[in-house]
C-alpha positions in Angstrom: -148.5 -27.2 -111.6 -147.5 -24.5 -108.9 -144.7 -24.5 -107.1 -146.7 -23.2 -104.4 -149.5 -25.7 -103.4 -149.9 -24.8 -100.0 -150.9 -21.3 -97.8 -150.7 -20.1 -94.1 -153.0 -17.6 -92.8 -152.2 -15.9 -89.4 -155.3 -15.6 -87.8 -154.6 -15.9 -83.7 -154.3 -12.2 -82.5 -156.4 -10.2 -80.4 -157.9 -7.9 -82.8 -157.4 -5.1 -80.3 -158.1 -2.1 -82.7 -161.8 -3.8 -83.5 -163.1 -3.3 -80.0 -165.8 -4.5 -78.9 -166.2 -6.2 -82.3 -163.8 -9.1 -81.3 -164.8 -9.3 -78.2 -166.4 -12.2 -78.7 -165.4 -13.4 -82.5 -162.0 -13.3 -83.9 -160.7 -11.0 -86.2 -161.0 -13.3 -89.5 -164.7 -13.7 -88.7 -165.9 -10.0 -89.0 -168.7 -10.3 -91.4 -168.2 -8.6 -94.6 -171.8 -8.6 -96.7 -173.0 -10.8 -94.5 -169.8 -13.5 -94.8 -166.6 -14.0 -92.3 -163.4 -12.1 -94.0 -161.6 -15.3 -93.4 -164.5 -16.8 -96.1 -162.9 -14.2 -99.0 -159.2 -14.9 -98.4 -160.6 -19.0 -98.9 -162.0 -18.1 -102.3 -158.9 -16.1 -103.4 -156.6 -19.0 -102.5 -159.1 -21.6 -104.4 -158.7 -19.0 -107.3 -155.1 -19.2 -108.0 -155.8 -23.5 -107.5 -154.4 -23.2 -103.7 -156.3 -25.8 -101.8 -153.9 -26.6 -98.7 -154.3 -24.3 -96.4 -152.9 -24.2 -93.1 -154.7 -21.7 -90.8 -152.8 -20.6 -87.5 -155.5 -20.2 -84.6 -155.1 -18.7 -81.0 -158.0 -16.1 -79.7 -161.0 -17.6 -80.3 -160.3 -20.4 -82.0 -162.8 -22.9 -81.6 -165.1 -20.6 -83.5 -162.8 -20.7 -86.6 -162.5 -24.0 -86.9 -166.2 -24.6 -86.2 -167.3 -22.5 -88.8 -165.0 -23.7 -91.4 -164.4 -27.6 -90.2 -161.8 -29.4 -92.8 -162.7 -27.1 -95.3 -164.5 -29.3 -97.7 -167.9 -27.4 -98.3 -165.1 -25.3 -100.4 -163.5 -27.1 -101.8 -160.5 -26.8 -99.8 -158.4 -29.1 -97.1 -157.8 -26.7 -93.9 -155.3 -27.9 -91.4 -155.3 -26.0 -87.8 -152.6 -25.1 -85.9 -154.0 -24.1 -82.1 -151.4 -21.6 -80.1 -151.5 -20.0 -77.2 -153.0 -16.6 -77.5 -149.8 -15.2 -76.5 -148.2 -16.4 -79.4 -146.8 -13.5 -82.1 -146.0 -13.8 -85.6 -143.0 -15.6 -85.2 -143.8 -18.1 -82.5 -147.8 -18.9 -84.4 -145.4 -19.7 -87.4 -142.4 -21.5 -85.9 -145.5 -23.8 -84.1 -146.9 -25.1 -86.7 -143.0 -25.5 -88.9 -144.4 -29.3 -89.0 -147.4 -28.9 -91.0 -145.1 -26.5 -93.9 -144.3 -27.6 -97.0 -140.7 -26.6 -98.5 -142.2 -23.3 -99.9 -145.6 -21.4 -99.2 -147.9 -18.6 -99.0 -148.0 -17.2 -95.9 -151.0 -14.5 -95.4 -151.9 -12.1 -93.1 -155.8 -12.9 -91.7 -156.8 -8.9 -92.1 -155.9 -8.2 -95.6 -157.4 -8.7 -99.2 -155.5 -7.8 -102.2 -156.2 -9.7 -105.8 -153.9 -12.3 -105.6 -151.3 -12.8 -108.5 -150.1 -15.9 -107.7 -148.2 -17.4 -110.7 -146.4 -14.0 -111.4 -145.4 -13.7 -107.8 -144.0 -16.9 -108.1 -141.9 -16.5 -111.5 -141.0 -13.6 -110.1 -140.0 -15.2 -107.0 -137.7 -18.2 -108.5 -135.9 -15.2 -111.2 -134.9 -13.1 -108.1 -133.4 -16.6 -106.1 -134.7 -15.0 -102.8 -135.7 -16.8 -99.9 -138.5 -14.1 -98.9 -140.9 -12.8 -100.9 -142.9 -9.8 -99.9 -145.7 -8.0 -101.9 -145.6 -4.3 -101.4 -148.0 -1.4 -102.4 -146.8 1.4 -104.2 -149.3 3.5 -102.5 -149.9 5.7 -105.2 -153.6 6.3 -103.1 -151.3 6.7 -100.5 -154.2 5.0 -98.6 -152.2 5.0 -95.3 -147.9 5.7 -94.4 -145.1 3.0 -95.7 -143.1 1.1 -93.7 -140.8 -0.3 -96.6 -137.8 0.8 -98.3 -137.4 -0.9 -101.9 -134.4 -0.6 -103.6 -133.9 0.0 -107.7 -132.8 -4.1 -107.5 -136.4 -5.0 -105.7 -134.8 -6.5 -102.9 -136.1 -5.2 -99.3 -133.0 -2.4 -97.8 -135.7 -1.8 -95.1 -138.3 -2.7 -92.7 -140.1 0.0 -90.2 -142.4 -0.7 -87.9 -143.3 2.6 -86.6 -143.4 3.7 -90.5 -141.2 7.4 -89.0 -138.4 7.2 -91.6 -138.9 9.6 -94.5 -137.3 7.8 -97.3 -140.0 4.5 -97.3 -141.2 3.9 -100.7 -144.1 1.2 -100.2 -146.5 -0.5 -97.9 -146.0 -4.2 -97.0 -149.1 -5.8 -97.1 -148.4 -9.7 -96.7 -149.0 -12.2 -99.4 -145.7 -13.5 -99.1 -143.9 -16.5 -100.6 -141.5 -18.2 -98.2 -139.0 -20.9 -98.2 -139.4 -23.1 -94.6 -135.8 -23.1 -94.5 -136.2 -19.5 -92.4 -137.9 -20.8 -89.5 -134.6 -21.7 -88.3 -134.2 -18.0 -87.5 -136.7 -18.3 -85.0 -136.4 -19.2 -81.4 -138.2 -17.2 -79.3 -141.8 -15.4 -78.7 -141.4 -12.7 -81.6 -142.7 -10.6 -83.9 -142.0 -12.7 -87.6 -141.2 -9.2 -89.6 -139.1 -7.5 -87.0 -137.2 -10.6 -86.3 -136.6 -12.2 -89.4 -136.6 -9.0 -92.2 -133.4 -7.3 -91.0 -131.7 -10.8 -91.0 -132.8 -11.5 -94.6 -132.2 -7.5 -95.6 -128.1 -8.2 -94.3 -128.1 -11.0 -96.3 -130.0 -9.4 -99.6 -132.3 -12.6 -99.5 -135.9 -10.3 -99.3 -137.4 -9.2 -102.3 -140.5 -7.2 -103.1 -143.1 -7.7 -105.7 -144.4 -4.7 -106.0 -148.2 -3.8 -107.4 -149.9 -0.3 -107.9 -153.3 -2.1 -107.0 -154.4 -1.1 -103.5 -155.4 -3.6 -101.1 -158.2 -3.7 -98.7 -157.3 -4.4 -95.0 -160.4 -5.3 -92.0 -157.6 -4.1 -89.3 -159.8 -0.9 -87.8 -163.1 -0.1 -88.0 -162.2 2.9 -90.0 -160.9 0.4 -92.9 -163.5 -2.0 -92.5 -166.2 0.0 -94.9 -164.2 0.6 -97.8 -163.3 -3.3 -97.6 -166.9 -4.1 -97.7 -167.4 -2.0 -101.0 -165.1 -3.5 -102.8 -165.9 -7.1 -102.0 -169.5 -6.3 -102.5 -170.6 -8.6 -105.7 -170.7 -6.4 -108.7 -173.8 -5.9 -111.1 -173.2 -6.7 -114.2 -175.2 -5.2 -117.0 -176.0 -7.5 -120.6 -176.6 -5.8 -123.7 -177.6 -7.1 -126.8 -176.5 -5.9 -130.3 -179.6 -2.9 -130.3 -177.8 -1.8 -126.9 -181.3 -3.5 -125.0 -180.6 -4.1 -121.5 -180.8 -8.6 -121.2 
């Protein structure tokens, strides 16, 4: 059995940069081939046997947990915590610290990358961190980094505005942590520029890296590609004469 039962999703922001999509449905309920985003991350988690999941609400959130209820028609058990809209990262996280176990998943709502769970997680335990980040080579170099990775895997930097030259990856979420870290929060903050350079001082971040691109739902720009690759696939049976089945 996994270490890592549980998973959070942050799913209370605005969605600003999807104007006048979100306007009037949250971010996590875009439809992608005619299903919410928030519906795909679900599956992923059930995938890799993850069937705790903690999702943390703010805009809009009644029609989240309308929509998905306690989570059983999949299979799952969804917990809510409901913030104020105001809330960032940090605060959405530190606000629902009582609903944690010791060690989880903690998701973005807005990305999609093929989860690999049990290798993050050896990974994780091998490395004795108390972060761990997945981070995109971006060999595509599908949009700027705003990590720096050293040879050792651990996290030497964290940039927002992605300006410094020397980045080497792209953080895309899908991150194990240990609870223990929401001790570091105590205000209204963003989570990655408030706790990352405290965990960078202390070498306790570490990056599993992957050369598989992830899909994101964050603009409207990214939104297509997203729905191409989550469209189901056709798959074609041949027999032993090569006769389409």
């Amino acid at each position: 059995m996994s270490d890592v039962e549980q998973a959070v999703i942050l799913a209370g922001g605005l969605g600003t940069r999807l104007r006048p999509l979100t306007y009037k449905i949250p971010k996590p309920m875009i439809p992608i081939n005619g299903s919410p985003f928030l519906e795909y991350l679900i599956a992923l988690l059930k995938e890799n046997n993850i069937r705790n999941i903690v999702i943390c609400v703010g805009y809009l959130a009644e029609k989240i947990i309308k929509y998905f209820g306690d989570g059983s028609k999949y299979g799952v058990k969804i917990t809510y915590s409901v913030g104020d809209v105001s809330f960032e990262t940090g605060k959405r996280l530190k606000h629902a610290e009582a609903l944690l176990n010791p060690t989880f998943l903690l998701m973005y709502c807005d990305n999609y990358w093929p989860l690999q769970l049990e290798k993050m997680i050896d990974f994780y335990k091998r490395k004795k961190a108390a972060v761990l980040i997945t981070v995109y080579t971006n060999k595509q170099q599908v949009t700027k980094n705003n990590v720096l990775v050293g040879a050792d895997d651990f996290l030497l930097k964290y940039d927002k505005s992605r300006q410094d030259k020397n980045l080497n990856g792209v953080e895309i979420g899908f991150l194990i942590v240990d609870k223990s870290i929401l001790s570091l929060i105590d205000e209204n903050c963003n989570f990655e520029e408030k706790v990352y350079p405290i965990l960078i001082d202390k070498q306790m971040i570490v990056a599993y890296k992957t050369d598989h691109r992830y899909y994101s739902i964050s603009t409207p720009e990214k939104l297509k590609g997203t729905e191409e690759f989550l469209k189901p696939k056709k798959v074609i049976l041949l027999d032993r004469d090569g006769v389409n089945r």
